[in-house]
N, C-alpha and C positions, 0 to 999 in steps of 0.2 A: 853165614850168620843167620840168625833165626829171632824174633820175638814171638812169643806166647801172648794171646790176647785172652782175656776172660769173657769179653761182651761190650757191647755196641760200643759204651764209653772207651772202653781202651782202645777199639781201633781207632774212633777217633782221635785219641789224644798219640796213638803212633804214627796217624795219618799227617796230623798237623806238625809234628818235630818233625816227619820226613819234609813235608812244604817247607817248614822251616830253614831247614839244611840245605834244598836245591834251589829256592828259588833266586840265588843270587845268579847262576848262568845255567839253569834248565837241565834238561836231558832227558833221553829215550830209556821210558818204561814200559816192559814186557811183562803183563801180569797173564800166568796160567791159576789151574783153577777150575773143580767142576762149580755144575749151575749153583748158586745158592753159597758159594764159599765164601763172598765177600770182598770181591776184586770192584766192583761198581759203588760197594760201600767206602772202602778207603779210596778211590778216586774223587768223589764226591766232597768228601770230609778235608780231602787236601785241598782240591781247586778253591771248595768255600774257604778256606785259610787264606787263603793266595787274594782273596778279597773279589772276589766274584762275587756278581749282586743276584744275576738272575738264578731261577733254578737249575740246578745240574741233574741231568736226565741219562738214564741208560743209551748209549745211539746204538743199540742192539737191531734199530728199523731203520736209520738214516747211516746208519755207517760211522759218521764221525760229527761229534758236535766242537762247535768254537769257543772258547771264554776269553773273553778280558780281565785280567786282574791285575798282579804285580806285573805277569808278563805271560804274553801270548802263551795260551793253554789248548793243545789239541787230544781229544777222546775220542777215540776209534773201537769199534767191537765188530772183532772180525768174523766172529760166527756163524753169520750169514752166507759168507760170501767162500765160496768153491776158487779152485786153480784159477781159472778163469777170472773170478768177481775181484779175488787177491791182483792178478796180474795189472787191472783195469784201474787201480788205487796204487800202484806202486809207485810212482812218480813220488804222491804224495806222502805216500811214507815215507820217502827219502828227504823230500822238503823241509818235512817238518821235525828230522833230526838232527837241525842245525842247534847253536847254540842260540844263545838266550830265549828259548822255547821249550816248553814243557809237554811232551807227548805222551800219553798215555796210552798203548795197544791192549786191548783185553781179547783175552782169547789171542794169544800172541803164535799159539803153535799151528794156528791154522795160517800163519804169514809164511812160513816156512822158510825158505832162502832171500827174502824180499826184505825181511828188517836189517837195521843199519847192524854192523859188527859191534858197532860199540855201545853199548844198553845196558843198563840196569835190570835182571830179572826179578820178579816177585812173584814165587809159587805159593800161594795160598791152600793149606790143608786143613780140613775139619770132620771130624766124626757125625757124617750125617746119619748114621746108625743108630746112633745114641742120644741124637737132638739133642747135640752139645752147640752152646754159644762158646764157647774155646776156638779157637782159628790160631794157628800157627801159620807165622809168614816168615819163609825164607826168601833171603834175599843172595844175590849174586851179582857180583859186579864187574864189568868185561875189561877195565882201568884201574887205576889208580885213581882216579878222580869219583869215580861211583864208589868204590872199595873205602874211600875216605866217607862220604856221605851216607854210605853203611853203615859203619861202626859206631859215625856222630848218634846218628837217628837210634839205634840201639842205645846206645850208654845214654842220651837224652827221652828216652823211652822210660828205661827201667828208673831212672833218677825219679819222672814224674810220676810214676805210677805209685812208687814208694813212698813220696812224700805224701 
């Protein structure tokens, strides 16, 4: 399943229905995505939903930042980090794909065999050729329980957009 965004405002208001939709028992999100598509924007937009006070920051240098809000929020950006830098975090991948935890991997394709089976993907696409604010975000979900919080966050997506 896929939503179309037009710009900043929509992602946020598709960022905050997906908060919406997960934050009652969590789960592992896989967002791919070249630089600049807008995976650290809708991460952002959702944690501050979730009631995060401080700022929410790329860990594109730290690797993974922590939030409090409705409930534990882990952000990862794996881009840095080689076979190697991946193998040395993988405990913590795994950790933090429990339930009532909200994880966010960016740059997910550089975990390769290390993420949990069971995740939520979010492929982010944009026409950086045309310096479009447009982002298409497909989503995929490895359950029944993501596949449900799929479909909510779309149909509570297009509902709010329209109104």
């Amino acid at each position: 399943m896929e939503a179309i965004v037009k710009n900043q405002e929509e992602t946020k208001i598709l960022a905050e229905v997906f908060a919406d939709n997960i934050k009652e028992k969590g789960g592992f999100i896989s967002l791919f995505g070249d630089i600049g598509a807008g995976k650290t924007a809708f991460c952002r937009y959702a944690i501050k939903h979730l009631g995060v006070k401080e700022d929410v920051t790329s860990p594109s240098f730290v690797i993974l930042n922590e939030y409090k809000g409705l409930l534990p929020v882990y952000h990862f950006d794996l881009y840095r980090l080689e076979d190697a830098g991946v193998e040395s975090i993988k405990d913590e991948l795994r950790e933090y794909s429990k339930e009532n935890v909200l994880t966010f991997v960016e740059w997910a394709d550089f975990g390769k065999d290390e993420l949990p089976f069971e995740k939520m993907e979010i492929n982010v696409e944009y026409d950086y050729d045309n310096y479009s604010t447009e982002r298409k975000f497909k989503f995929k979900g490895t359950n029944k329980y993501y596949e449900d919080i799929i479909k909510k966050t779309i149909e509570d997506f297009k509902q709010r957009v329209l109104n």
